[in-house]
N, C-alpha and C positions, 0 to 999 in steps of 0.2 A: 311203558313203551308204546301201548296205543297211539298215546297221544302223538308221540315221536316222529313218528313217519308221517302223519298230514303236515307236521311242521318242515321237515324238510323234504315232501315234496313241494308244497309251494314256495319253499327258497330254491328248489332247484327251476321251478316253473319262474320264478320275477330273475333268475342266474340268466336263463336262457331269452329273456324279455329281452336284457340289452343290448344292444346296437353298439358293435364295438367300429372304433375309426378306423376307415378304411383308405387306402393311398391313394391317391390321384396324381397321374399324369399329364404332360404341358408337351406344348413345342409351338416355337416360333412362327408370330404370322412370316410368310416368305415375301419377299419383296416385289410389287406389282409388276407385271411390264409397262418399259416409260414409250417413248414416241418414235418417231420415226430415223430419226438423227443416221446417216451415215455413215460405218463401222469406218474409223480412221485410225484404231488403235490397236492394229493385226492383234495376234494370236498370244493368248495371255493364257499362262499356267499357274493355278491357284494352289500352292503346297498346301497339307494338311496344318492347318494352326495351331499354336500351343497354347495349354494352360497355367496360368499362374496355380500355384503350389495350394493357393487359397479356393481354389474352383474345383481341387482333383475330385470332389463326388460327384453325384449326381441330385444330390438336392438343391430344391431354389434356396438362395442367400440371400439373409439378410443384415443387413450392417446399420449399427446404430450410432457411429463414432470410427472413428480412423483405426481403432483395434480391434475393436468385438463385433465378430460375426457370427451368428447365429446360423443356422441349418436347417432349416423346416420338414423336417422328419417325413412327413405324409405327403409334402410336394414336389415331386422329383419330376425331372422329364424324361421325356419318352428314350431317350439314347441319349446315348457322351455328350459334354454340353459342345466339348471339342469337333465333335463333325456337325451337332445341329448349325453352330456356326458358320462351318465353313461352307456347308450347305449354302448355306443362306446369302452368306458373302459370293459363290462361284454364280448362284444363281441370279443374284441381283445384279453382276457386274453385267455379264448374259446379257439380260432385261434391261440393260441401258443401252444395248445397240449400237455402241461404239468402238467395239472390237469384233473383230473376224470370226472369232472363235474366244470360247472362256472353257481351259478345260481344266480337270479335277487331278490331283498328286497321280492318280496313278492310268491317265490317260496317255493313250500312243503316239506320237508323231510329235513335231518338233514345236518352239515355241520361240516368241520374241523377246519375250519377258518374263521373269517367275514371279508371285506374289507371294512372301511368306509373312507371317504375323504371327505377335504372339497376343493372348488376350490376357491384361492385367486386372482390369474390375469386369464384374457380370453379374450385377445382381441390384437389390430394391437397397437403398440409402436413405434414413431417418436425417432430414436438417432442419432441427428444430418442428416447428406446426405440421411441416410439406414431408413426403415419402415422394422419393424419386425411381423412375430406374437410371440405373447411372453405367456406361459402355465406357471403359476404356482400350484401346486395342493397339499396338505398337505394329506399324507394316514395314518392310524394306521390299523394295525392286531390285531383281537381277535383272541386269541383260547383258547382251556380249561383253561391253565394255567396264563392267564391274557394277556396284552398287550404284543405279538412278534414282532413287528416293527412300530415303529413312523418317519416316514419322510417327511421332504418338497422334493421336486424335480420340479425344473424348467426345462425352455425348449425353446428356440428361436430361428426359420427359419425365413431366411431374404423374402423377397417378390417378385415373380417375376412377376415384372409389376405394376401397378398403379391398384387400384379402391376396389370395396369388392369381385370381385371372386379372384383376389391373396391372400387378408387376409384370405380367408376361408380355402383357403388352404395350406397356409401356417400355420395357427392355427391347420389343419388338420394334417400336418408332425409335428407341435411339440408334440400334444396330444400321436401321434405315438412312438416319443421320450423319450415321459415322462413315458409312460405304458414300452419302453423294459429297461429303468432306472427302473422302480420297481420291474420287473423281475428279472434284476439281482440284486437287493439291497435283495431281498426276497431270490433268490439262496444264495448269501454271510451269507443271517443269516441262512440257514440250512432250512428253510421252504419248501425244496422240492427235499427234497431227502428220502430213507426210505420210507418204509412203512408205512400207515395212515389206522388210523380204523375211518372211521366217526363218533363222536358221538356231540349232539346237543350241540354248545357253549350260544346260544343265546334264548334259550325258542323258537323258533320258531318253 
């Protein structure tokens, strides 16, 4: 039994040596402010976004084929990935300086347009040699007179470098992508040009 105990204290001394993996947290670069441009496109209301069934966690995704997606245990973000987004989306529209106002689901006073979306992909995509991050987002416009614009828009930045700080930010230049594609899909239908009188589309 002598012997016994120096052996397992030092299994419990190399037990306590290792370094077990520990989680790391992410979130979204936010989108720059752009230029001076003159708010033409009044008062825009950004509803809370929704997730595809495939996003409900909280860990970064990864997808190596049109079915299998993978979970990255240890890389999760900071909050729901559902508000980092919309975040990101209320604030960038903001940042483009072409609306009056850009305000969040559960702000006061009335608006000219609602913005809802739902988000279908959000995560890092294996095609072949390259790993992408790849955004796909589905938007519709309300405004008084019923539905102003229905669109899908996607979006894939290749990844520079290996691991999840390249996915995050590479998912972070496509989200960037996809919002100045809705800008201009939104200029194309007339939505921001003219003059706008606020009045409430949504009972809000």
């Amino acid at each position: 039994m002598r012997h016994v105990a120096p052996l397992v204290l030092a299994w419990l001394a190399a037990c306590g040596s290792v370094e077990l993996p520990r989680e790391h947290f992410w979130r979204l670069d936010l989108p720059a402010p752009a230029g001076g441009e003159l708010p033409r496109g009044g008062v825009l209301r950004v509803d809370d976004l929704q997730l595809g069934n495939a996003l409900s966690g909280d860990c970064l995704v990864r997808a190596d084929g049109p079915n299998h997606l993978e979970q990255l245990e240890l890389q999760r973000w900071i909050a729901p990935l559902d508000r980092l987004i919309t975040e990101a989306v209320v604030l960038g529209l903001s940042r483009t300086r072409i609306f009056t106002l850009v305000k969040g689901a559960g702000d006061a006073g009335a608006e000219d347009h609602v913005l809802h979306g739902r988000v279908v992909e959000f995560g890092e995509l294996t095609q072949g040699d390259t790993d992408v991050g790849r955004a796909v987002i589905q938007f519709w416009i309300e405004g008084k007179d019923g539905i102003a614009l229905a669109e899908e828009i996607q979006a894939e930045v290749p990844l520079e470098g290996p691991g999840p700080e390249a996915a995050v930010r590479a998912l972070s230049h496509a989200l960037q992508e996809v919002l100045d594609e809705l800008v201009g899909r939104m200029r194309a239908a007339g939505l921001l040009t003219g003059a706008i009188d606020a009045a409430p589309v949504s009972g809000k």
